[in-house]
DRENPA-3360 file (N, C-alpha, C; in nm, 2 decimals, always signed):
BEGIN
1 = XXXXXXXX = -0.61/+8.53/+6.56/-0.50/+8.43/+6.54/-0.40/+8.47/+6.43 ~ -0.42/+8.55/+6.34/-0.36/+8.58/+6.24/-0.28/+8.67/+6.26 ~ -0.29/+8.76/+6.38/-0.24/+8.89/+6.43/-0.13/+8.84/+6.54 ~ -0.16/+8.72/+6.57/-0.05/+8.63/+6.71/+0.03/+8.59/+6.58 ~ -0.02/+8.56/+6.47/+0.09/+8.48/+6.43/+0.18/+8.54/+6.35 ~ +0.17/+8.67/+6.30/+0.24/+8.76/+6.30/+0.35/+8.82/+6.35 ~ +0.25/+8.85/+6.48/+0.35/+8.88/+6.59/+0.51/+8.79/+6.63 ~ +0.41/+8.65/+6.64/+0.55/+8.59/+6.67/+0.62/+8.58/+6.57;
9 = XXXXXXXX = +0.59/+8.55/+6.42/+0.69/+8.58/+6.32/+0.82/+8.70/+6.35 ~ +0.72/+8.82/+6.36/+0.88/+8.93/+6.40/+0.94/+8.93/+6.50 ~ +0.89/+8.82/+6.62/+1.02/+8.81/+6.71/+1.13/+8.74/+6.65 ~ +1.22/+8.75/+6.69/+1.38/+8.72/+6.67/+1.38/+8.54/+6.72 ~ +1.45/+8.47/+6.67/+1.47/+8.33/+6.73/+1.53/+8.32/+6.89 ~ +1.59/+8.44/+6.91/+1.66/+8.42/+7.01/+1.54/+8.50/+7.10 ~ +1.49/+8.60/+7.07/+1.34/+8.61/+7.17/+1.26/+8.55/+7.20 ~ +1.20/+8.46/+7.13/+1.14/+8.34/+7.10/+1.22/+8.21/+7.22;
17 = XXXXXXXX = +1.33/+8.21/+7.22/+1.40/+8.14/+7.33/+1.39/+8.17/+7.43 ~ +1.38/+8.33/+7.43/+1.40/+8.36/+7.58/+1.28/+8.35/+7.65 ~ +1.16/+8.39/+7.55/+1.02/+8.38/+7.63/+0.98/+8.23/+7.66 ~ +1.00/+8.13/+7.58/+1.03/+7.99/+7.62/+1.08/+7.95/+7.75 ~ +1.24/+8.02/+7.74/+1.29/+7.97/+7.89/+1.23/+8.03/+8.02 ~ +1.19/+8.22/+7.99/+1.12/+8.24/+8.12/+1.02/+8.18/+8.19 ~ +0.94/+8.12/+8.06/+0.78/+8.07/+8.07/+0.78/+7.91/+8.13 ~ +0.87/+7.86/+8.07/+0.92/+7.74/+8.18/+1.00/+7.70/+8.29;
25 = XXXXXXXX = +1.10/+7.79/+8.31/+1.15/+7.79/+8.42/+1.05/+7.85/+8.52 ~ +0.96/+7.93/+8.52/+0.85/+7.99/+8.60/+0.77/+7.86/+8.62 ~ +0.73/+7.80/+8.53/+0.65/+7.70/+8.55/+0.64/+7.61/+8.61 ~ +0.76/+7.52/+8.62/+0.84/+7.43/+8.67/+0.89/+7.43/+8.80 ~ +0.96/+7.58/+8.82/+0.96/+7.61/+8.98/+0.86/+7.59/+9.06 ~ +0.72/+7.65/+9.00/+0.60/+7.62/+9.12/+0.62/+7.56/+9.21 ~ +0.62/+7.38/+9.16/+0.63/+7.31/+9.25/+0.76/+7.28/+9.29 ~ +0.85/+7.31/+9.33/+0.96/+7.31/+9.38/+0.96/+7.40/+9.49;
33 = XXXXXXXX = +0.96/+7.50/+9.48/+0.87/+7.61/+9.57/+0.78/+7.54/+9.66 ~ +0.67/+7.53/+9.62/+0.54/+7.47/+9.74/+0.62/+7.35/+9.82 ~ +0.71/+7.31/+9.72/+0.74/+7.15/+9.82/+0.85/+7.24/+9.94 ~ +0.97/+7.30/+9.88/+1.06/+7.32/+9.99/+0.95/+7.50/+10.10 ~ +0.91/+7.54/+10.07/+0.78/+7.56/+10.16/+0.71/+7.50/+10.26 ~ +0.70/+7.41/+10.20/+0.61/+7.35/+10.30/+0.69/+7.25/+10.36 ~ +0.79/+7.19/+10.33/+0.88/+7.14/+10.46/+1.04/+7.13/+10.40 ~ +1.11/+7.25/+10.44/+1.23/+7.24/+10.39/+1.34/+7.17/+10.39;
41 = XXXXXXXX = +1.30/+7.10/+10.53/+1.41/+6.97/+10.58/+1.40/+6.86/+10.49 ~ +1.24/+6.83/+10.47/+1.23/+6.73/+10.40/+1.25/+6.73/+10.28 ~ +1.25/+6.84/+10.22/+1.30/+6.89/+10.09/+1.41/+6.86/+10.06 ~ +1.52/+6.89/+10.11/+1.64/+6.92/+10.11/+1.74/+6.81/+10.14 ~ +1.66/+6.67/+10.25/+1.70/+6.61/+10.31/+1.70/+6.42/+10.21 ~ +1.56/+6.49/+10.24/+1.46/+6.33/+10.18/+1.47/+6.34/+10.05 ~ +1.39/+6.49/+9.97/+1.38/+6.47/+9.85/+1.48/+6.44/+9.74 ~ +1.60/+6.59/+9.81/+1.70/+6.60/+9.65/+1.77/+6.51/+9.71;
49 = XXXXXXXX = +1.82/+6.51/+9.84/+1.90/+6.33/+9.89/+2.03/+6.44/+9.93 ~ +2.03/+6.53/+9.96/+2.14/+6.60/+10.06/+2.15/+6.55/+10.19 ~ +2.21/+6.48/+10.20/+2.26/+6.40/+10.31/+2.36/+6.37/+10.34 ~ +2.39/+6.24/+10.43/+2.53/+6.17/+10.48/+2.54/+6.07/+10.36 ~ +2.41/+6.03/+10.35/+2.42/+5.90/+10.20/+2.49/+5.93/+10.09 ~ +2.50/+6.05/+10.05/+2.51/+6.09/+9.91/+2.72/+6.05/+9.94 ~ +2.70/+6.09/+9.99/+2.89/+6.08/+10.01/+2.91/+5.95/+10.03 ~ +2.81/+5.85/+10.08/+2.88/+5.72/+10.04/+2.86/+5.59/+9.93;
57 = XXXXXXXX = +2.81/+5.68/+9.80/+2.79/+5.61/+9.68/+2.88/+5.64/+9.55 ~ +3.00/+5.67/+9.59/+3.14/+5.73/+9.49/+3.11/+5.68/+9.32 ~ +3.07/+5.58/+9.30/+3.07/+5.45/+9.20/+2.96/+5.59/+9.10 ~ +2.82/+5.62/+9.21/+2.74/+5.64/+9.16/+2.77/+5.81/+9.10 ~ +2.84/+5.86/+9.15/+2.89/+5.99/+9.09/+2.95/+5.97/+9.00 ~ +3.06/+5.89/+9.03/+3.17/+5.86/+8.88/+3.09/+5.83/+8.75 ~ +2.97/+5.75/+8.75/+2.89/+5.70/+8.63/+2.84/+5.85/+8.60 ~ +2.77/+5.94/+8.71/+2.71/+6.05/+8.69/+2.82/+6.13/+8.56;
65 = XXXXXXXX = +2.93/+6.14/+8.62/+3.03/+6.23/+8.58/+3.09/+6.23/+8.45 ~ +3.06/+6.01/+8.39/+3.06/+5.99/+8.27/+2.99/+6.04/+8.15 ~ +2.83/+6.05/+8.20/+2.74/+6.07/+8.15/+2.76/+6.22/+8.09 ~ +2.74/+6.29/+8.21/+2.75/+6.42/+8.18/+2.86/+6.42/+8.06 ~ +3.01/+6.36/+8.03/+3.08/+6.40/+7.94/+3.05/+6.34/+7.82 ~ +2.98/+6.26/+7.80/+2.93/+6.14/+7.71/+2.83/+6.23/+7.58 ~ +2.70/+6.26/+7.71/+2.62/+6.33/+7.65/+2.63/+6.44/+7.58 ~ +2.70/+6.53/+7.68/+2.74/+6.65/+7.59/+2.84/+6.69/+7.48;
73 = XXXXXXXX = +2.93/+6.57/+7.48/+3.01/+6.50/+7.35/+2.89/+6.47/+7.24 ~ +2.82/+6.41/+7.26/+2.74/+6.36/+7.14/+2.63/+6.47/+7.11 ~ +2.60/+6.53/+7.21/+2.54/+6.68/+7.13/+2.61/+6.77/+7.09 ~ +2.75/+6.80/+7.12/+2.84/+6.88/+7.01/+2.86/+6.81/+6.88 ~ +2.84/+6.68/+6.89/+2.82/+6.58/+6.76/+2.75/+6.55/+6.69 ~ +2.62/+6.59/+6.70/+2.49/+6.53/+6.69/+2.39/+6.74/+6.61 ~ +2.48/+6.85/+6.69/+2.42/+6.95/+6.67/+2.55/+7.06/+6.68 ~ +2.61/+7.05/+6.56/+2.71/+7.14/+6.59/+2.71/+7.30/+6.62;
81 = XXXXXXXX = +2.54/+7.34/+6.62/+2.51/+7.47/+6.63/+2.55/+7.49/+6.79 ~ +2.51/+7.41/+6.90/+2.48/+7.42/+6.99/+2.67/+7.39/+7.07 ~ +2.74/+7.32/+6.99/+2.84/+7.29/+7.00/+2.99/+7.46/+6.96 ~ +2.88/+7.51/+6.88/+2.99/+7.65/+6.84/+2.94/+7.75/+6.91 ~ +2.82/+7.75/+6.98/+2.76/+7.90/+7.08/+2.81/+7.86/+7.22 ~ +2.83/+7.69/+7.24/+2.85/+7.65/+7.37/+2.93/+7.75/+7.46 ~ +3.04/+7.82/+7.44/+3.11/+7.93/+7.51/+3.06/+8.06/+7.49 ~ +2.98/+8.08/+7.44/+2.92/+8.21/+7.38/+2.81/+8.21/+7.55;
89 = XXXXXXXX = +2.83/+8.33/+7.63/+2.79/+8.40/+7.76/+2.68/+8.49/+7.71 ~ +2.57/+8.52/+7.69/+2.51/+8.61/+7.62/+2.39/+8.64/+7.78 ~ +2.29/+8.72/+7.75/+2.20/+8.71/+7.82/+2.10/+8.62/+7.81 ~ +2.09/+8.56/+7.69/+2.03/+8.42/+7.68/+2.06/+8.33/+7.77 ~ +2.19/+8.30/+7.76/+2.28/+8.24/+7.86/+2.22/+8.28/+8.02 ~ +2.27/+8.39/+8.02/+2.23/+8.36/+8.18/+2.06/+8.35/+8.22 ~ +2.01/+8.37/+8.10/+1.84/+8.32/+8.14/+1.83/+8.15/+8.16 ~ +1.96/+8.10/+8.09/+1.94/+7.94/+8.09/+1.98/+7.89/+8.21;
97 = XXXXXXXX = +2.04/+7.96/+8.30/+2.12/+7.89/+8.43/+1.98/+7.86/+8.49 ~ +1.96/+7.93/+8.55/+1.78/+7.89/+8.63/+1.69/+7.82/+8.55 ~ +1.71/+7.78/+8.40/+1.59/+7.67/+8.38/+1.69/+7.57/+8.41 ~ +1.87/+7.53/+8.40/+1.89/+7.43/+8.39/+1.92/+7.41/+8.54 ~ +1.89/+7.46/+8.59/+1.87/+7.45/+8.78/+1.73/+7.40/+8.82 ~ +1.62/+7.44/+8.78/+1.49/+7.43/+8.77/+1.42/+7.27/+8.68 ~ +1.45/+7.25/+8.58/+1.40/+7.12/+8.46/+1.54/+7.00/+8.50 ~ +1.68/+7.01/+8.55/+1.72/+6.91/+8.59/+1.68/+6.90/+8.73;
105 = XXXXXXXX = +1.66/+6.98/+8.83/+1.58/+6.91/+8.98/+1.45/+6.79/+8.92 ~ +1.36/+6.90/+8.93/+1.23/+6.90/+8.85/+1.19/+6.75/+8.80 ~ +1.30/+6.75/+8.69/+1.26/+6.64/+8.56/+1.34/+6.50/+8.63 ~ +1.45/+6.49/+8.71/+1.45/+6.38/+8.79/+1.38/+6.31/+8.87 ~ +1.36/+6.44/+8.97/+1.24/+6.41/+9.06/+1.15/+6.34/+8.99 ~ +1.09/+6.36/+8.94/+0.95/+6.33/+8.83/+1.05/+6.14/+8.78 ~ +1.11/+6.19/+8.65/+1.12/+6.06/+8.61/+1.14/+5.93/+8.68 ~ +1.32/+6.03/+8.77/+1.38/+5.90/+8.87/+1.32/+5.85/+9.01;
113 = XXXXXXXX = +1.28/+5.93/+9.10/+1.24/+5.94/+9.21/+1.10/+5.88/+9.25 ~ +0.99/+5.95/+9.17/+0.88/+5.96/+9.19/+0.86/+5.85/+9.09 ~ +0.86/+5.85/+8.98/+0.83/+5.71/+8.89/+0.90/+5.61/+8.92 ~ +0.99/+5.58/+8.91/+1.08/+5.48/+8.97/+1.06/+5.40/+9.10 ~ +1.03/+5.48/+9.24/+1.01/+5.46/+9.33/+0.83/+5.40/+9.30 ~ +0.80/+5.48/+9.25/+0.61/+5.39/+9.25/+0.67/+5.27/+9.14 ~ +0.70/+5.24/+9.05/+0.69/+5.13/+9.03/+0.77/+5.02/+9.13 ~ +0.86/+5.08/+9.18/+0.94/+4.96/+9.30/+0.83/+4.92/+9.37;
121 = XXXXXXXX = +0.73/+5.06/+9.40/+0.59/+4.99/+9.53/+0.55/+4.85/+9.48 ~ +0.52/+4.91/+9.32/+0.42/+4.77/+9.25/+0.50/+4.65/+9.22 ~ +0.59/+4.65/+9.30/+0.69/+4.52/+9.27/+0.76/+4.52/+9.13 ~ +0.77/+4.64/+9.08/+0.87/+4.63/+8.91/+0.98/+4.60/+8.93 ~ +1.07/+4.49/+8.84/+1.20/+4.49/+8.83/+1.27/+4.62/+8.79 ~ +1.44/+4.64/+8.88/+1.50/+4.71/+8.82/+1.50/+4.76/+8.69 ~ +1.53/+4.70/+8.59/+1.50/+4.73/+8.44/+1.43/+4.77/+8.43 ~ +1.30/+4.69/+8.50/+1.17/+4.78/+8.38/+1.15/+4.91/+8.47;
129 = XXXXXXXX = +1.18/+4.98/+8.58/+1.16/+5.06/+8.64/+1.27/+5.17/+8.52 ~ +1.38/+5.13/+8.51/+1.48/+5.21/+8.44/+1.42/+5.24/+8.31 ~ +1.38/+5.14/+8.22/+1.30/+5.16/+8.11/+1.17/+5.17/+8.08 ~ +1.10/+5.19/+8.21/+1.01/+5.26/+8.22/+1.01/+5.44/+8.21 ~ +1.09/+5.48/+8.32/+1.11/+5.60/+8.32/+1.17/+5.69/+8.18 ~ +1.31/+5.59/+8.11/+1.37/+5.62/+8.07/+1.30/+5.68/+7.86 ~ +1.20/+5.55/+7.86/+1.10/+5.59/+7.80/+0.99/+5.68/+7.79 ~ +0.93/+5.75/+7.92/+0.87/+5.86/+7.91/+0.98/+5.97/+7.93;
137 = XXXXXXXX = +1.08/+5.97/+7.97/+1.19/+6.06/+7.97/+1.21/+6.12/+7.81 ~ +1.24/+6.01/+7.71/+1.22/+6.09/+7.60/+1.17/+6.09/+7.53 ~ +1.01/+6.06/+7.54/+0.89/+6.11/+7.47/+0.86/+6.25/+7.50 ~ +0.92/+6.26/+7.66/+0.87/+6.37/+7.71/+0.97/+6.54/+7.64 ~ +1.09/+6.49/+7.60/+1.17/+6.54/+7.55/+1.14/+6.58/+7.39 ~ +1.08/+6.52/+7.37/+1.06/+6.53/+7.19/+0.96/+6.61/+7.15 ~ +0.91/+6.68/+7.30/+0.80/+6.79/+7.23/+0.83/+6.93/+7.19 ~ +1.00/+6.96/+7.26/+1.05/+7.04/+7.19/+1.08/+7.08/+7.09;
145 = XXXXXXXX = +1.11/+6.95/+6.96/+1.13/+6.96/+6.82/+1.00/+6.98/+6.79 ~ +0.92/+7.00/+6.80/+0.79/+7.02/+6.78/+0.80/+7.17/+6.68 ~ +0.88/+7.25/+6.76/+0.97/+7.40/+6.72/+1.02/+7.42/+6.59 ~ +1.08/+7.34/+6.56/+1.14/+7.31/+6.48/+1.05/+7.27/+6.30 ~ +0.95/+7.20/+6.42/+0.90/+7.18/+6.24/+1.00/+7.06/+6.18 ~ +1.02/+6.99/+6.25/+1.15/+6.90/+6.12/+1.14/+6.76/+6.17 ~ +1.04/+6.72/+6.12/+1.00/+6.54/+6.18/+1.09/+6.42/+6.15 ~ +1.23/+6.50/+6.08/+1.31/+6.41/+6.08/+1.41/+6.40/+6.21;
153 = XXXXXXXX = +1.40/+6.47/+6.27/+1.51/+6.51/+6.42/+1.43/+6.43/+6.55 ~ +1.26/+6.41/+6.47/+1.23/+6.31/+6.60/+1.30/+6.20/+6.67 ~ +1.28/+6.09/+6.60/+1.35/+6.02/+6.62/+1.47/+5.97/+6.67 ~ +1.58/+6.06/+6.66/+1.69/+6.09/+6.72/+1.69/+6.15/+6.79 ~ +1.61/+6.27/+6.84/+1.61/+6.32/+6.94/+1.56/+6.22/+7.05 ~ +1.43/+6.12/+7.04/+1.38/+6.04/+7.11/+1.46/+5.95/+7.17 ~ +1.53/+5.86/+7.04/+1.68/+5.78/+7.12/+1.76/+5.82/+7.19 ~ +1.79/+5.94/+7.16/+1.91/+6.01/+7.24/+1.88/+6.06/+7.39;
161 = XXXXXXXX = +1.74/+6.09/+7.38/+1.68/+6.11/+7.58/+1.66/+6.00/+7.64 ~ +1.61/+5.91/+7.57/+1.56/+5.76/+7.61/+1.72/+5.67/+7.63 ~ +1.83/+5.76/+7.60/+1.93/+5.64/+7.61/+1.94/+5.72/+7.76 ~ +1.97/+5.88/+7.72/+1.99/+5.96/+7.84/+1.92/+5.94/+7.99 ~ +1.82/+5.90/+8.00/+1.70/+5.87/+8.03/+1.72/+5.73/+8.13 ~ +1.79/+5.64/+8.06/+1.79/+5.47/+8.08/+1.99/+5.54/+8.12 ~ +2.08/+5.59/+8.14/+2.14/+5.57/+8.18/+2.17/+5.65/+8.33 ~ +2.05/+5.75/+8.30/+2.02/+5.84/+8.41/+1.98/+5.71/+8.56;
169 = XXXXXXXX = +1.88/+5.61/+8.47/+1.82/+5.58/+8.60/+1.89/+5.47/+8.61 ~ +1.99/+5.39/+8.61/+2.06/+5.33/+8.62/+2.18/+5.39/+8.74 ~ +2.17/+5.49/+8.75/+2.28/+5.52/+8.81/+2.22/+5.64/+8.94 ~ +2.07/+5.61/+8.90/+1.97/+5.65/+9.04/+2.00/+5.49/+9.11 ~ +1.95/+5.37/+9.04/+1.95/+5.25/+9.14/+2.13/+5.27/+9.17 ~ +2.23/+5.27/+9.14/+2.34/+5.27/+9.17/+2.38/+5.36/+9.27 ~ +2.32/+5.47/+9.29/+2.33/+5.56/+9.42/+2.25/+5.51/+9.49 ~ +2.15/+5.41/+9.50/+2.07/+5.33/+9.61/+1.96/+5.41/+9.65;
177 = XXXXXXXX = +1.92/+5.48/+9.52/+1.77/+5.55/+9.52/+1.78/+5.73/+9.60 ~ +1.92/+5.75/+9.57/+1.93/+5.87/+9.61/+1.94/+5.96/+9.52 ~ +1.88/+6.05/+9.47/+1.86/+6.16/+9.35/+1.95/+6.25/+9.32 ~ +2.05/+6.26/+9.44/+2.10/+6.37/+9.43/+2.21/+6.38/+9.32 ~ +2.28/+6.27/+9.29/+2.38/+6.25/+9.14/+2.29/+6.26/+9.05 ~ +2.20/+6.24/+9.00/+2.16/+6.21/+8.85/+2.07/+6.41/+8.86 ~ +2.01/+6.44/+8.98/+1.99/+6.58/+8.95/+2.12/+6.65/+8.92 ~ +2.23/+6.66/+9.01/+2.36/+6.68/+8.96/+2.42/+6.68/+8.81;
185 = XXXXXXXX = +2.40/+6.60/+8.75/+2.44/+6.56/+8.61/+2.29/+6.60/+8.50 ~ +2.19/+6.61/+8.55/+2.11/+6.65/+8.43/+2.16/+6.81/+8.43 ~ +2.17/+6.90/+8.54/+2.20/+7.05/+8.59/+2.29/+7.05/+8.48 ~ +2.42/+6.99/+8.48/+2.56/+6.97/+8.43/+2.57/+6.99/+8.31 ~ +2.46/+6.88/+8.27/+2.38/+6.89/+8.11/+2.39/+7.06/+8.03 ~ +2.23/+7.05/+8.15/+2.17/+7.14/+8.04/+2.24/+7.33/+8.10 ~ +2.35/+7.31/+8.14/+2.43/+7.37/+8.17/+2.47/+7.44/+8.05 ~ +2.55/+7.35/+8.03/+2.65/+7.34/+7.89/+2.53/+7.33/+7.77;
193 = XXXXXXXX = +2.49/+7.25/+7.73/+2.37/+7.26/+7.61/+2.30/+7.38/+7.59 ~ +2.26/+7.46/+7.69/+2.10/+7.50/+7.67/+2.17/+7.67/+7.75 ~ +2.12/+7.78/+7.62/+2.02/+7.77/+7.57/+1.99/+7.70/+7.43 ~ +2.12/+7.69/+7.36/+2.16/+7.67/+7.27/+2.12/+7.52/+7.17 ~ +2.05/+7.43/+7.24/+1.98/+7.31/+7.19/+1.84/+7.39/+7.17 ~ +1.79/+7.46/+7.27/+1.68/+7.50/+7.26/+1.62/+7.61/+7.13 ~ +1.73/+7.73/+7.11/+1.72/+7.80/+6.99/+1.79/+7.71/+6.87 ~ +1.90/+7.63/+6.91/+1.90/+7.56/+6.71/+1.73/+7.50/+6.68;
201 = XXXXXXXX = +1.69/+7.46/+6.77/+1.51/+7.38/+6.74/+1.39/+7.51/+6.66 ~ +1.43/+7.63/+6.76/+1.37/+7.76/+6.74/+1.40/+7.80/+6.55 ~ +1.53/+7.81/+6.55/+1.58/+7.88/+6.43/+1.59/+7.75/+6.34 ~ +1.62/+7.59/+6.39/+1.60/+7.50/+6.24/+1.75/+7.51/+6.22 ~ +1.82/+7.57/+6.25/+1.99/+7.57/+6.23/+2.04/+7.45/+6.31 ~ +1.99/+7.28/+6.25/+2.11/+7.22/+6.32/+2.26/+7.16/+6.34 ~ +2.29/+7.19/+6.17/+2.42/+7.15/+6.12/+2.54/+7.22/+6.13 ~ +2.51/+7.38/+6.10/+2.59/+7.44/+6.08/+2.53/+7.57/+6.15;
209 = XXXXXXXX = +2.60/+7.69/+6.17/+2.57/+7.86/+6.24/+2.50/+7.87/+6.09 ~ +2.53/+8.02/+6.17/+2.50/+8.08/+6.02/+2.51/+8.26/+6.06 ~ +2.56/+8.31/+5.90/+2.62/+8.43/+5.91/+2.57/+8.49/+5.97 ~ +2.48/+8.48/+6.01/+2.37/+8.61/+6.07/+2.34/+8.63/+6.19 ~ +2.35/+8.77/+6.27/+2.37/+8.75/+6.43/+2.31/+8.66/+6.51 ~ +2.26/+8.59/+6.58/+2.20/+8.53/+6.66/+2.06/+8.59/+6.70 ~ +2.12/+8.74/+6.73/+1.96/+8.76/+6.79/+1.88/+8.86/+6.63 ~ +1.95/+8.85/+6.50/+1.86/+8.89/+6.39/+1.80/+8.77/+6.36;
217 = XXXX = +1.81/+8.57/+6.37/+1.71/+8.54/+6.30/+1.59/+8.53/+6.33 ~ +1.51/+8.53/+6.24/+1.38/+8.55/+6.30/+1.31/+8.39/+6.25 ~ +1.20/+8.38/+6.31/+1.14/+8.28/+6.36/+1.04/+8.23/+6.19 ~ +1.13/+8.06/+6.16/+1.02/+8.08/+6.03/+0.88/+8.09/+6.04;
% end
C-alpha cells in the first residue's frame, strides 16, 4: 500500500485524469456494447429514441438547448479553472470526447429512462419521478469530489447535479419519454466541461489556474 501510494503521488494530475477517464469510459461502455449487440434496432430505435418521434417534440429540444447553456455558464462561474482550459485542445481533451459520448448516453439511460420509466410502472407522479431521479443523479455525482479531498465543494456540487438532474428530467417527460434530447444535452455538457471539471477535483485548483503547466502538477 505504501508503494501504490507513492506511485500515485508522482503521477502528474493530469495523468491521474487521464487514467480516470480511460478506466471509466471503458467501463461504462460495457453495457452499451452488449445492449446495441444484442439488438441494434432496438438500441438505436427504442432505447436512445432515434426515431420519427424525436422530431416532433421541438419544445423539448429548445429546454434541452437552455440547459446545456445554463449549466455550462454556471460552471465557468462556479469553477473558473475549468472555465480558462475550456478551449485548451490537449490530448486530455480528446480522451474526454468518448467518456462525454459514453457517461451522457449511459447516465440518462440509467437516471431518465430506466428509473423514471420504473417508477411510472409503480404509479409515481411526474414530480416524484423527476425528483426521484434527479436526486440520485447528484449523489451519484458527488463521488467525484471525493478527489479532491475538499468536503466543502460537497454540497454544491450536490445542488448543482440535483438541479441538473431535476431539470434534465423534466424535459425527458416534455419530450414524452423520449431520451434522445436530454442524452443530447448531457453529451453537450460534458463536452465543454470535462476533462477540465474532472482534473480541477484531481489538482484542488478550483478558483483560479495556476502558474504551473498543467501536466507538471502533481497529485497531493
Amino acid at each position: 500500500m505504501p508503494l501504490e501510494r507513492t506511485l500515485v503521488r508522482n503521477l502528474s494530475a493530469r495523468q491521474v485524469t487521464g487514467l480516470l477517464i480511460v478506466g471509466t469510459t471503458s467501463g461504462m461502455a460495457i453495457p452499451l456494447v452488449l445492449w446495441l449487440i444484442r439488438d441494434p434496432a432496438w438500441f438505436v430505435t427504442d432505447l436512445l429514441g432515434v426515431n420519427q418521434a424525436a422530431s416532433s417534440i421541438p419544445w423539448a429540444w429548445v429546454l434541452a438547448a437552455v440547459i446545456v447553456v445554463a449549466y455550462v455558464a454556471y460552471t465557468f462561474w462556479a469553477v473558473p479553472f475549468v472555465k480558462e482550459h475550456a478551449t485548451s485542445f490537449t490530448g486530455l481533451k480528446l480522451l474526454a470526447i468518448p467518456l462525454a459520448l459514453v457517461t451522457g448516453t449511459l447516465e440518462e439511460l440509467l437516471f431518465r429512462k430506466f428509473l423514471m420509466d420504473w417508477l411510472d410502472g409503480l404509479g409515481a407522479a411526474g414530480v416524484l419521478q423527476v425528483l426521484a431521479a434527479a436526486v440520485a443523479f447528484g449523489v451519484a455525482h458527488s463521488l467525484w469530489v471525493l478527489f479532491s479531498r475538499d468536503a466543502r465543494i460537497i454540497v454544491p456540487v450536490v445542488t448543482a447535479t440535483t438541479a441538473l438532474g431535476a431539470a434534465l428530467g423534466a424535459t425527458y417527460l416534455l419530450a414524452d419519454r423520449n431520451v434522445l434530447p436530454v442524452i443530447a444535452a448531457h453529451i453537450a455538457i460534458n463536452l465543454v466541461i470535462e476533462p477540465w471539471l474532472l482534473l480541477s477535483s484531481i489538482n484542488g485548483r478550483w478558483d483560479t489556474s495556476t502558474h504551473e503547466p498543467v501536466s507538471d502538477i502533481r497529485v497531493k
